[in-house]
C-alpha positions in Angstrom: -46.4 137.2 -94.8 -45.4 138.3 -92.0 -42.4 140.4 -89.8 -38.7 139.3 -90.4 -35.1 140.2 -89.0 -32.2 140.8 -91.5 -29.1 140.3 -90.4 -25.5 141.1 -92.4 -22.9 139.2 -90.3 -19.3 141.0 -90.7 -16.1 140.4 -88.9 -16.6 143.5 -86.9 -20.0 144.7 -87.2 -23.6 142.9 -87.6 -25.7 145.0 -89.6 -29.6 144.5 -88.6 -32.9 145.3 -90.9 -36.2 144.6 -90.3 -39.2 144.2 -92.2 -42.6 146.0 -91.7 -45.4 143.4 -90.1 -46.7 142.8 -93.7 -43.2 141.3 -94.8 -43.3 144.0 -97.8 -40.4 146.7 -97.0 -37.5 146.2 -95.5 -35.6 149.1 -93.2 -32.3 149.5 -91.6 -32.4 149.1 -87.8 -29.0 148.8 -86.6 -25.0 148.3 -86.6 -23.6 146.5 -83.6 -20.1 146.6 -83.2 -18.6 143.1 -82.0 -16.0 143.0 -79.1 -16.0 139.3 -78.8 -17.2 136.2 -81.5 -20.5 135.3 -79.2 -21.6 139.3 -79.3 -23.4 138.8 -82.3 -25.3 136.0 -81.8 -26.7 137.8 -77.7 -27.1 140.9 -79.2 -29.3 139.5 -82.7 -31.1 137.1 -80.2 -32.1 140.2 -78.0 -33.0 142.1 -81.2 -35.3 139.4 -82.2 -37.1 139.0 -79.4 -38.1 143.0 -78.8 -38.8 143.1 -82.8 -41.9 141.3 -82.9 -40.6 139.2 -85.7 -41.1 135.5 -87.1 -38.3 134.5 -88.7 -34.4 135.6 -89.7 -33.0 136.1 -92.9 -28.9 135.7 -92.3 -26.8 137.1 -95.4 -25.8 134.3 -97.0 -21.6 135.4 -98.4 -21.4 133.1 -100.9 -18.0 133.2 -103.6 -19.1 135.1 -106.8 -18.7 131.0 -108.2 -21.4 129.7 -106.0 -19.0 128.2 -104.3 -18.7 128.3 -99.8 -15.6 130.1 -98.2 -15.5 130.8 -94.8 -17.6 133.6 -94.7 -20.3 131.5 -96.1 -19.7 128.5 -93.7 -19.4 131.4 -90.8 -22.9 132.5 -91.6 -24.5 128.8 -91.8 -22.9 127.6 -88.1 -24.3 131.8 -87.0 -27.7 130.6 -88.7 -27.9 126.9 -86.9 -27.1 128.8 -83.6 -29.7 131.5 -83.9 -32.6 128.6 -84.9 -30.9 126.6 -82.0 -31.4 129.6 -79.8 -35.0 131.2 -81.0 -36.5 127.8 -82.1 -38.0 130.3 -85.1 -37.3 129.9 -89.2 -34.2 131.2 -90.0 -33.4 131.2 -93.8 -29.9 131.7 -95.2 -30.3 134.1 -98.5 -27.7 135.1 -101.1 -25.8 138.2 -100.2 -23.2 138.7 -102.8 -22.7 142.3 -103.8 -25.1 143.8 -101.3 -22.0 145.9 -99.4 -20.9 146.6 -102.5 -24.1 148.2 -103.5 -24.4 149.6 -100.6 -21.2 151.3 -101.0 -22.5 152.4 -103.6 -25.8 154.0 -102.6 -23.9 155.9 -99.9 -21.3 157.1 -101.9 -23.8 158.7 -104.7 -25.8 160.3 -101.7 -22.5 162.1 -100.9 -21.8 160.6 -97.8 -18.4 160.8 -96.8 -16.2 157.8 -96.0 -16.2 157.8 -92.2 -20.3 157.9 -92.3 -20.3 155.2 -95.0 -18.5 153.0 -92.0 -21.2 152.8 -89.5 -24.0 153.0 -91.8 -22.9 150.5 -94.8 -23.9 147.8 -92.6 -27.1 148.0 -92.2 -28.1 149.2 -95.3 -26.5 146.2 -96.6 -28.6 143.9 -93.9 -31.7 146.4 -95.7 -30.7 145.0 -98.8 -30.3 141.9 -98.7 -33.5 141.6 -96.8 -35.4 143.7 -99.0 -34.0 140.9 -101.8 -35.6 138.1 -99.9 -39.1 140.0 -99.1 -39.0 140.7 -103.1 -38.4 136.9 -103.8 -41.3 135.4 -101.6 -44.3 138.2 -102.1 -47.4 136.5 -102.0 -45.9 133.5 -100.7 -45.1 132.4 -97.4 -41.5 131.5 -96.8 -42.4 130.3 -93.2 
């Protein structure tokens, strides 16, 4: 397997893992806050291309139904601009619940609610990445 960017794509904030070079264990890199809609998409591309990744897991929102509300049809046009962009696999995977957990994990480490804001992020970007790596050891997703 090999090296791959997280990314959990919010309203406000992008949260960005990133997997060791072996594709085994995920960690959180970063929270970029977004001033304007094409932010995300310069900032991820410039992340990408320093990170020595392969390919780009984009947190996939889906309704707890299965079903696609705009967060989930946000994240597939954010998806088909970042392949456009990087010419690289970039896989949509199944976030629902990972901010939730995330909350979670934070909030049983004791963190306190304004450190739980810039931090959630990314370790929900950790997550859901971590999910994906766990899904596809031994095989190659690429």
């Amino acid at each position: 397997m090999s090296r791959w960017l997280g990314i959990d794509l919010g309203e406000k904030r992008v949260g960005i893992a990133i997997s060791d070079p072996d594709g085994f264990l995920a960690s959180s890199r970063e929270v970029c806050e977004l001033k304007h809609p094409n932010e995300a998409l310069n900032r991820v591309v410039e992340v990408f291309r320093a990170s020595g990744a392969s390919g780009v897991v984009v947190g996939h929102p889906l309704n707890m139904d299965g079903s696609h509300g705009p967060a989930a049809q946000k994240a597939e046009t954010f998806a088909t601009a970042l392949k456009e962009k990087l010419g690289v696999p970039v896989r949509l995977w199944d976030e629902r619940l990972t901010t939730k957990a995330a909350h979670n994990v934070m909030i049983e480490a004791g963190a306190r609610r304004e450190k739980r804001r810039g931090v959630v992020d990314k370790l929900a970007a950790q997550l859901m990445l971590q999910s994906f790596l766990d899904a596809h050891s031994g095989t190659p997703p690429l």
